[in-house]
C-alpha angles and dihedrals in degrees: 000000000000090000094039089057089033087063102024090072107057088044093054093052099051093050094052087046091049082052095047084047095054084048095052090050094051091045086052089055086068089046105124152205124198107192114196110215117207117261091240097057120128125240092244095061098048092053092044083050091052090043095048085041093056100054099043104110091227089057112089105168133357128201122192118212122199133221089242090039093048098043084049093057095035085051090057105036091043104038091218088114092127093047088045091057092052089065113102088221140011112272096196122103133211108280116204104194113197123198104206131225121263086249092058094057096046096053142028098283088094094067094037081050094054098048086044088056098047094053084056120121108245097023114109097173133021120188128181137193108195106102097091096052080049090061103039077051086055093043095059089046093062091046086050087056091045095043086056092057092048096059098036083057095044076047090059091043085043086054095042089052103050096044091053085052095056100039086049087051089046086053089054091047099037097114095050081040081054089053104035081063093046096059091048098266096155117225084253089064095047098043087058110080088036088062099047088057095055094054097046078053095053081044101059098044092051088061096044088040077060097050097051092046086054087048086055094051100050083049098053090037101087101048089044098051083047095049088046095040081056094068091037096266126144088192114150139194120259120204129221086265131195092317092047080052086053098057094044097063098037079055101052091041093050094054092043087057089045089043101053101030080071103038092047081042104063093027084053085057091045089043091060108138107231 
């Protein structure tokens, strides 16, 4: 149960983070630019902006929003509909919105593509917001790092555990360990069956490490589908599946091995038959 929670957090983690991740990336692909075109620009380039617009890779959609559309919309959500039709002309410019790729949030295109489009001929004003999807980008990259610590560290304790196991069992078995070597038994021979019990113990805390990360995530699964649900979302939460299932019990294996080829090591010089 040590190596299965040993294992089990850092797991957990990861998988959490891999989720927060999938949420971040469908967030970013929301992720916008409104571009404000100038009031004296022509219908052409405004076409030849759309076209170019449509065929660059870090655009995923583009909407297109209209004066009379945008003075509509600004009338009823302003109430200033009476004051507006007092104007001689509509103040309100063609407005192009972009929803960028999910390649342009996560790196720097987004901000290449904004100075491209300002430089643009015909665009008077170009707005992202993409920053916060950026940060949150930069967030789960630091809990990755840290993640990482963490199980690199739970490895070390999983070592230490199981090595303290197996030297404890080679205590209790030292004198059939003595004649086992009298009787020519080399330390090859005595080492084996202390290393398979090291990996089945890795192994079984690797499949126990999988069913409580599973238990974490059924747990988590039911406030998660009704926060997302909140902001129209039908995001859901993915498990480490059978690949998850995989690592963790190379994992286990491989520190039981570790684990039990030391301890077997140091307690084989002290069993030296004299």
């Amino acid at each position: 149960m040590v190596v299965a929670i040993a294992l089990a957090l850092p797991a957990t983690l990861f998988t959490v983070l891999d989720n927060l991740a999938r949420l971040s990336g469908s967030f970013g692909a929301s992720a916008e630019i409104s571009l404000f075109l100038q009031q004296d620009a022509s219908a052409e380039q405004t076409e030849s902006l759309t076209a170019n617009l449509k065929q660059d890779p870090r655009v995923g959609a583009l909407r297109t929003i209209s004066p009379q559309s945008a003075l509509d919309e600004f009338k009823q959500l302003s109430g200033f509909g009476e004051a507006l039709d007092l104007l001689p002309q509509n103040p309100m410019p063609t407005v192009l919105v972009l929803s960028l790729s999910a390649a342009a949030t996560t790196t720097g295109a987004a901000e290449a593509l904004l100075e491209e489009l300002r430089a643009q001929p015909g665009v008077e004003l170009a707005r992202a917001d993409v920053q916060w999807v950026q940060r949150l980008n930069a967030v789960l990259e630091v809990a990755r790092r840290g993640v990482l610590i963490v199980g690199v560290l739970l490895g070390l304790a999983v070592l230490l555990v199981i090595g303290n196991t197996i030297r404890l069992e080679v205590e209790n078995r030292r004198d059939e360990i003595a004649v086992t070597k009298l009787v020519g038994g080399t330390d090859r021979f005595v080492r084996r069956p202390f290393l398979f019990e090291g990996v089945w113990l890795g192994l079984l805390g690797g499949v126990i490490a999988w069913l409580l990360v599973y238990t974490a995530l059924v747990l988590l699964e039911t406030p998660v589908s009704r926060l997302t649900g909140m902001y129209g979302s039908d995001f859901a939460l993915r498990g480490p599946g059978f690949g998850g299932l995989v690592d963790l019990l190379s994992a286990g294996a491989m520190l039981g091995y570790l684990g039990a080829w030391a301890a077997v090591g140091r307690q084989l010089q002290r069993a030296d038959p004299v």
